[in-house]
N, C-alpha and C positions, 0 to 999 in steps of 0.2 A: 718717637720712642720705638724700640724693636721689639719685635713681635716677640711670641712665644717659641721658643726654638724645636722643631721635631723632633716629636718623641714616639716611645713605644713599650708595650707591656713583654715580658722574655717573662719564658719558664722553666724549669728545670726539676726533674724528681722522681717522686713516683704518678704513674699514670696507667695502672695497668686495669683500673676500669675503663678506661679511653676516655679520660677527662682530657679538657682542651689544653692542650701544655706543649707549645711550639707544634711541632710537627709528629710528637711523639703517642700518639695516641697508640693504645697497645703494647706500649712497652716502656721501658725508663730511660730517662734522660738527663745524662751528665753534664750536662755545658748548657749555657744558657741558649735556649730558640725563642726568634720573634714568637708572640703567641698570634694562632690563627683567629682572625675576625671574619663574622660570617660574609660581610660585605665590605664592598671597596669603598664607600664611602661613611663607614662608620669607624667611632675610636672607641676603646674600650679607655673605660677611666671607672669602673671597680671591678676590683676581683677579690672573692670571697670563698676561699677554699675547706672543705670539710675532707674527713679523709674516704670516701669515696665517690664524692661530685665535688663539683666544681660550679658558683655562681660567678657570673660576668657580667655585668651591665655596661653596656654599649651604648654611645648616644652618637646622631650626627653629626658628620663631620659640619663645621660652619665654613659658609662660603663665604670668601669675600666681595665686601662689598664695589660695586661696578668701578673702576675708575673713572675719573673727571673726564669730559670729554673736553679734546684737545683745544688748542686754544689758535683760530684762524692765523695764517701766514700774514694776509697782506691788511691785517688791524694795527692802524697809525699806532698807535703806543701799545705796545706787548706785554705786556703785566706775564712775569712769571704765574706759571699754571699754580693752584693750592696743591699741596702735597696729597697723596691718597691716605683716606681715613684709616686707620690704625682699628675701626672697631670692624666688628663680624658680627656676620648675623648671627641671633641666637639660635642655640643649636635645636634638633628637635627632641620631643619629648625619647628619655631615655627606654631601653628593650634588654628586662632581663634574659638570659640563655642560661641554662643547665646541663651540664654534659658529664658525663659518669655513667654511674650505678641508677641515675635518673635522670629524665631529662622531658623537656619543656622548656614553654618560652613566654613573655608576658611584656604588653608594651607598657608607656607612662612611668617608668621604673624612676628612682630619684638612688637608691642604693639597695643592696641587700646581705643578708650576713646568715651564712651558713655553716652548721651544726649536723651531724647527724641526726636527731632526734626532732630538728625543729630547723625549718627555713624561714626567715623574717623578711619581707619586701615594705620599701616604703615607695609607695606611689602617688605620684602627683593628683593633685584634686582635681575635681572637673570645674571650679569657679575659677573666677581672676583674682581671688585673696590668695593668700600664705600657706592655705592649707592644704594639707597631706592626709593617706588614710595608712594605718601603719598595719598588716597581716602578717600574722602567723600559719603557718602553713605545714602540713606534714611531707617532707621530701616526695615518699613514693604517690601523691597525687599528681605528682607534677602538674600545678599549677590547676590544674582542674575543679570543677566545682565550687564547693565553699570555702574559706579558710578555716580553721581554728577556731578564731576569732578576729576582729577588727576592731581597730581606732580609730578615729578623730582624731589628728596632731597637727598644733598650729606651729608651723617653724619662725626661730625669731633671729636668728644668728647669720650669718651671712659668711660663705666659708669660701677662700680664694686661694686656698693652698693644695689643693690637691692636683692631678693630673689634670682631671677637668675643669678645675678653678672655677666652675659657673654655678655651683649648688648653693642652697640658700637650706642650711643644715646646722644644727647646734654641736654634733659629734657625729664619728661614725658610730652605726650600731656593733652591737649590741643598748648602747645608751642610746636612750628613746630623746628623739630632737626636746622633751622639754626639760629635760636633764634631771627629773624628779624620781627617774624610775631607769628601771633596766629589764629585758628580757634573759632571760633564764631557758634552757634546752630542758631542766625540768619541770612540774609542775610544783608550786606555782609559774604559769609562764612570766605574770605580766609582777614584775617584784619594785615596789615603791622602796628610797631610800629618803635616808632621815633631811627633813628639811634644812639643816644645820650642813648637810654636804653641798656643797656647789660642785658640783663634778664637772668635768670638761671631757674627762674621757675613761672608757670602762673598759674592761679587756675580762675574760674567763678563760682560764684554764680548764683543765681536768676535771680538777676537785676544789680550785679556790678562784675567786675573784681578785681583782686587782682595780683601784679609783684613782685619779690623780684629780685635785681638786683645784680650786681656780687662782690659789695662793702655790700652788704649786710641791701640796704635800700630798703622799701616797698611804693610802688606807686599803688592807686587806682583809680577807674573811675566807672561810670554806674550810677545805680541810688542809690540816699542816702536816701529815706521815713526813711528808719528803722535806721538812723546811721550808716549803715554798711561800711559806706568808712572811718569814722574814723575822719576827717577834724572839730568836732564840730560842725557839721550842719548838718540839715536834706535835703540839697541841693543836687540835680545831680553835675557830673563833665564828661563833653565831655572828654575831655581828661586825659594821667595819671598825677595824681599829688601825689606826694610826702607827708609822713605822718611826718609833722612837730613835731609831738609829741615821732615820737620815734627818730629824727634823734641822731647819736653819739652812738644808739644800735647796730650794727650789729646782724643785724638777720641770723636765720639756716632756717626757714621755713614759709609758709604762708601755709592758708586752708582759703577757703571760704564756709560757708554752704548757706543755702536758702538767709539771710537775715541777717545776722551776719559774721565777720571775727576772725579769732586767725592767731596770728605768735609767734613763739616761737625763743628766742636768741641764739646766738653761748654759753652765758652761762647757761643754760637753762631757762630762767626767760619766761613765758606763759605771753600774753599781749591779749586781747579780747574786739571787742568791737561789737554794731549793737542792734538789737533787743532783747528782753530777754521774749519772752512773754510762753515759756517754759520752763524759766529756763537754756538755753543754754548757757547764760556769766556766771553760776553759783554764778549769783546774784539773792538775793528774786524775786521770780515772783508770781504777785498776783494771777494769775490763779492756780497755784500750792496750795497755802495755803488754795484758796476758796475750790480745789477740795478733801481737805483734805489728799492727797495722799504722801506730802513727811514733812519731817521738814526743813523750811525752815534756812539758814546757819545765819549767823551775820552779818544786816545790815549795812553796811558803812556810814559815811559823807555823803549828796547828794548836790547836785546843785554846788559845791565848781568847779567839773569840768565840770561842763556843763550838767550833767546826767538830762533826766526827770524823775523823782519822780509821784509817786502815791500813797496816803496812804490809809489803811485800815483804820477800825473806832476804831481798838482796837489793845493791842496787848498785853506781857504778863506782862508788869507793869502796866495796864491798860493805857497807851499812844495811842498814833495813831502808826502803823508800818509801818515801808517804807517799798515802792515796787519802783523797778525799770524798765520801759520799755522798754526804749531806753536808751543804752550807747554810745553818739558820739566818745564819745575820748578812746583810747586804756586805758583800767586797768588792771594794775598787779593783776595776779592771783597766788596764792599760792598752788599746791598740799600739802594734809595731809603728813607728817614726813618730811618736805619741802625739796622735791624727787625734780630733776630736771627732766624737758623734755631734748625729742629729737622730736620726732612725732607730729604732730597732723593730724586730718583729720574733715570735719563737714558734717554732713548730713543737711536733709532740718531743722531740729530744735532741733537737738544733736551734744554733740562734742563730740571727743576721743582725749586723748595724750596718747603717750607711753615715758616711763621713761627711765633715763639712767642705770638703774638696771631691764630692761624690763618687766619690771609693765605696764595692760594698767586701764587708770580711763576715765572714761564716764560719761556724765550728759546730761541731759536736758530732750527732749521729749520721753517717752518711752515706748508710748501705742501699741508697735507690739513686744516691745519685743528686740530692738535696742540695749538698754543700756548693753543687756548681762547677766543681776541681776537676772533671773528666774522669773519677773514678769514684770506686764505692766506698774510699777509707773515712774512715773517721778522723775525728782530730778534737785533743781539749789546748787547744791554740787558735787565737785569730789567723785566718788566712786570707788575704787577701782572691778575690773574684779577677783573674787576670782576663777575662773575656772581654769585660766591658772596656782596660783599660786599653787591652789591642784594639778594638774598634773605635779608641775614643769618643765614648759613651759616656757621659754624667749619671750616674745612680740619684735619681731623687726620691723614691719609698721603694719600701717593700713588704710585701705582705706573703707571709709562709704561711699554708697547709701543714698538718699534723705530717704528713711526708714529704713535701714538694714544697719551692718556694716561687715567690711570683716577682717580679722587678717591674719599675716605672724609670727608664734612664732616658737622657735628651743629649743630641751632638752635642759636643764639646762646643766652646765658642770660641772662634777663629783669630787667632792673635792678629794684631795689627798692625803692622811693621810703615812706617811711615816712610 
């Protein structure tokens, strides 16, 4: 069976606290760079970005195991040698790093997810069971002293999809490995959710939460100014409620950015909805067309589902042009050569999806340099990341910072011509 193909973590954005982001520290970065890892023999497999630091957990690279020793020339019958083992040693215990507006570093790391307000580390246990101890932490100690507070967390899920593929994890955080509860940037930190959720994975926004649950229905909560819970109203929701609009979808994924959501389905179909005041639902945004900076895509129907509408005075039949502000209700979105998702991720007022042919396309805000595009425009259109596909690079995740985005891609695999 063939191995894992090599891979590596790219960055792109803003970085002007000197967060670790390719080579760019000190300034902004248009085009995707390798991210720097502190050591040659370590890989990064999380990155967790807030908007003035930046968490990275690193773990050993694993070495492989010895090959067979050969098998002597002159032995009467010569048995073909056994093939070399396909497994690696396990890697070592993982090392978070912080680099920004704060910084420090901390071994035994399993994941971590950063917030301004609040850093969360999960760290392996000192026994030979399951268990983890889960810390919250205030950024500017960097890592020092006490936490917050601490956990006890037993991990029960066994997780093989990520860069690292080797964590023994129920979700990533924000959602606590026993999926009854969630950590929160405010106080209360540590927020229990109703037994009747089975979550599989949590995402936080701004001002609203996002749940996708194990049947593969999405439930929202926090606050709704912008649309971003989805419900067709601009109303808050204490608690989760359920997106009547997609039920009968099975969903694969949720992202929350600043003030907008995207969840994308089990068959890849992208569904988005919240604010759009940069372009980030990759519907017309009037700010866009005023700033003259992108072309704006083809606008839709309005008010049919609830959307707010805003028109220009002109537009290129001499008519008025819709602008859209706010989308309450989820809309289907279509990637160009109509590619399916897998991925998505949102920053403070950009998305990312990655494709099932590991394409990644980005849109929205993109005055540092986020979008990837080698320049600072914006755009409320998918645009394909041409970086990766010059390098023949596969996109397999992505995780954006509130300014900066992060990539996990792998070589391409080498066609086969017989």
């Amino acid at each position: 069976m063939a191995g894992e193909r090599p891979g590596a973590w790219f960055g792109f954005g803003f970085c002007g606290f000197g967060q670790a982001l390719g080579s760019g520290r000190g300034r902004q970065v248009y085009s995707p760079e390798p991210l720097e890892v502190p050591g040659a023999s370590l890989d990064v497999c999380r990155v967790s970005a807030s908007w003035s630091y930046t968490a990275t957990v690193t773990r050993e690279r694993p070495v492989p195991s010895p090959a067979p020793s050969p098998v002597p020339v002159l032995q009467p019958r010569v048995r073909s040698p056994p093939p070399p083992q396909p497994f690696l040693r396990p890697a070592g215990g993982g090392r978070l790093e912080l680099s920004g507006s704060v910084s420090g570093s901390a071994g035994g790391c399993r994941d971590a997810w950063a917030s301004e307000a609040l850093l969360v580390v999960l760290r392996a246990g000192t026994g030979s069971d399951s268990g983890a101890e889960l810390q919250a932490w205030a950024p500017g100690s960097s890592l020092r002293g006490e936490p917050l507070w601490a956990q006890t967390v037993v991990l029960e899920v066994e997780r093989k999809d990520g860069p690292g593929g080797d964590e023994t994890q129920a979700g990533p955080l924000p959602l606590l490995p026993c999926a009854s509860a969630y950590v929160s940037p405010q106080p209360p930190f540590y927020r229990p959710l109703a037994p009747t959720l089975r979550a599989r994975r949590l995402e936080l926004g701004a001002e609203h939460a996002l749940l996708l649950d194990a049947a593969g229905q999405v439930f929202s909560w926090g606050g709704g100014r912008h649309g971003q819970l989805g419900h067709g109203t601009l109303e808050a929701e204490r608690e989760p409620r359920v997106l009547e609009a997609l039920q009968g979808l099975p969903m694969a994924e949720v992202a929350a950015g600043g003030w907008h959501s995207v969840c994308v389905s089990e068959t890849g179909d992208i569904y988005i909805w919240g604010w759009n005041e940069s372009g980030q639902l990759a519907l017309p945004a009037r700010s866009l067309a005023e700033d003259g900076k992108t072309i704006t895509g083809d606008a839709p129907g309005l008010n049919e589902d609830g959307s707010e509408a805003k028109r220009a005075t002109e537009g290129e039949d001499g008519g008025p042009t819709p602008f859209i502000a706010v989308q309450p209700f989820p809309a289907l979105l279509d990637l160009p050569l109509g590619s399916d998702a897998v991925k998505a991720s949102c920053g403070s007022r950009h998305t990312a999806v990655v494709t099932r042919t590991g394409e990644l396309y980005t849109w929205g805000w993109g005055k540092y340099g986020q979008l990837g595009h080698k320049d600072t425009t914006s755009l409320d259109r998918p645009c394909r990341v041409e970086y990766f596909v010059d390098k023949q690079l596969q996109v397999r995740t992505v995780s954006c910072g509130p300014w900066n985005t992060y990539v996990f891609a792998v070589e391409k695999e080498k066609s086969r011509h017989m």
